[in-house]
C-alpha positions as CSV (number, residue, x, y, z in Angstrom):
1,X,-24.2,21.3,7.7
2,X,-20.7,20.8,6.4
3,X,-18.6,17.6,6.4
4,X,-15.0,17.3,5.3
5,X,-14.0,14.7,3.0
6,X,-10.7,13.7,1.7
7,X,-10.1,12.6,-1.9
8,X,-7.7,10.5,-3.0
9,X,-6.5,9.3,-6.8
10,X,-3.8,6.8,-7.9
11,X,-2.8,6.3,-11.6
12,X,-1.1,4.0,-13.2
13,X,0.4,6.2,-16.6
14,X,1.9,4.9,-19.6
15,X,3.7,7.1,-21.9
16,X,4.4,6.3,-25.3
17,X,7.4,8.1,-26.8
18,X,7.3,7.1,-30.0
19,X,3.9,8.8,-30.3
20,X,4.3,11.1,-27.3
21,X,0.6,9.6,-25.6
22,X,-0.5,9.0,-21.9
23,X,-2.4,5.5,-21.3
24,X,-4.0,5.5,-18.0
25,X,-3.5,1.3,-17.1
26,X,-5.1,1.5,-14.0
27,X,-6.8,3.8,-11.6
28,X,-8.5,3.9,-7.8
29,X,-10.3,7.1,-6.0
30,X,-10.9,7.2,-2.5
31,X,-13.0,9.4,-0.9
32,X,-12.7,9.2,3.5
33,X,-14.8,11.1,5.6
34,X,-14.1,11.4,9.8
35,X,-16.7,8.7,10.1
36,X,-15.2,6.4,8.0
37,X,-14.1,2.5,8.5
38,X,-10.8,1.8,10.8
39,X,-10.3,-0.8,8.2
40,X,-8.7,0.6,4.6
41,X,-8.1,-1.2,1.7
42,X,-6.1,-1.0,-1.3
43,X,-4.6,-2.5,-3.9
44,X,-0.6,-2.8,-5.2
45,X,1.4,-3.9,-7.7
46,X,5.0,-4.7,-6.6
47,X,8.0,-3.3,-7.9
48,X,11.9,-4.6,-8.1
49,X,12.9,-2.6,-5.1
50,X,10.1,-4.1,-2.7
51,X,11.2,-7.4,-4.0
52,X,14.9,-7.2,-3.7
53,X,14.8,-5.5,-0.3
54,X,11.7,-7.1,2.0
55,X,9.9,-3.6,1.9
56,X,6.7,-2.3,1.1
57,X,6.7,1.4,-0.4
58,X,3.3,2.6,0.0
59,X,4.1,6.3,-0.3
60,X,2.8,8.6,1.8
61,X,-0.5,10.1,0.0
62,X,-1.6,6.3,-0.7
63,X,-4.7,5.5,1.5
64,X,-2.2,3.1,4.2
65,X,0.4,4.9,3.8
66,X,-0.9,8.2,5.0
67,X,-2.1,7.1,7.8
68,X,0.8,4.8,9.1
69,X,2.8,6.7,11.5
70,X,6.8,7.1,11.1
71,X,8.9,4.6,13.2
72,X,6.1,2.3,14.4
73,X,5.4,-1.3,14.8
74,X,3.3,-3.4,13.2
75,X,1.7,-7.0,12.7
76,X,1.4,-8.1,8.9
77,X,-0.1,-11.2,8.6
78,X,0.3,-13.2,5.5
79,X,-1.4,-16.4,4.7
80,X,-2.4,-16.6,8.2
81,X,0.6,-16.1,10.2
82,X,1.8,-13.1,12.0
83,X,5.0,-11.2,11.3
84,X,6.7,-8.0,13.2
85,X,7.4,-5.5,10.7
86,X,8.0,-1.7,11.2
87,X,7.5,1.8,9.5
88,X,10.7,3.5,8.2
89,X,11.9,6.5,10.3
90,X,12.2,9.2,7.4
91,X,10.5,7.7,4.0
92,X,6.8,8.3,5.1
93,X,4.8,4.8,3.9
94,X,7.5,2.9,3.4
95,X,7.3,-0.7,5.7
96,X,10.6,-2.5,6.7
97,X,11.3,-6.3,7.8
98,X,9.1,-7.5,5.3
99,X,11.3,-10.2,3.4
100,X,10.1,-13.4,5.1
101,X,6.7,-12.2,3.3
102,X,8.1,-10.7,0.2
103,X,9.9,-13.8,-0.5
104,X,6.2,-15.5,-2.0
105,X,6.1,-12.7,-4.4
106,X,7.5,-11.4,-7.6
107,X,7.9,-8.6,-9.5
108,X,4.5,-7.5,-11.0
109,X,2.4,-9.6,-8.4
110,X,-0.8,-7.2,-7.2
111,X,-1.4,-7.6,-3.8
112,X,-4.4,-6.2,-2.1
113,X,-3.9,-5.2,1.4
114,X,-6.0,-4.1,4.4
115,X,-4.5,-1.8,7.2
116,X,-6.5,-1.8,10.7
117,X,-6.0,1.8,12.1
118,X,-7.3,0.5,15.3
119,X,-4.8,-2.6,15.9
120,X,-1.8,-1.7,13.8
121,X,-2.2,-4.7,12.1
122,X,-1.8,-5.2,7.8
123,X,-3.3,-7.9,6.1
124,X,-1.4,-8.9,2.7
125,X,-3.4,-11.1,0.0
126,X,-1.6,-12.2,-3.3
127,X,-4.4,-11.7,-6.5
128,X,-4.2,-14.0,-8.9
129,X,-4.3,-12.6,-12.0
């Protein structure tokens, strides 16, 4: 019997120009198979450009973001309250109307968040680090 399975990897690379090395900082594999969980989870570090603009940029091969579909609504709840957000029309991943959220965060924060694939709805935690 065969099964198909997708694989997913995210790095985080350092490279050191002075010596011209790679230091993987952090990394996450995924593996999903077509009976897995309507629930995914993953982890993010936030950059300057979710912060200054109320966005989320997933990317489009991250676990969420590959399955969120283009020009779509969702709920995001965040510390127990719901918001309306939506997916960008073009920039596959990428999560608009965020900045009533994004305003509790800063640069650097990690966030873990959990996407229902089922509801449409994203769960954002803050990890305290």
């Amino acid at each position: 019997m065969l099964k198909n399975f997708s694989v997913s990897i995210e790095l985080d690379i350092v490279y050191n120009t002075i010596t011209n090395t790679f230091t993987i900082k952090n990394n996450a594999a995924r593996i999903d198979s077509p009976n897995e969980s309507k629930v995914i989870t993953m982890h993010r570090v936030l950059q300057d450009s979710e912060i200054r603009y109320g966005i989320l940029t997933l990317g489009s091969k991250s676990p969420i973001g590959r399955r969120l579909e283009s020009d779509q609504d969702l709920i995001v709840v965040y510390n127990g309250l719901k918001y309306q957000a939506h997916t960008h029309k073009k920039a596959l991943g990428r999560i608009d109307r965020l900045s009533a959220i994004i305003k509790n965060f800063q640069v650097g924060d990690e966030v873990k968040l959990e996407y229902n694939t089922e509801d449409k709805t994203l769960i954002i935690e803050k990890i305290d680090n």
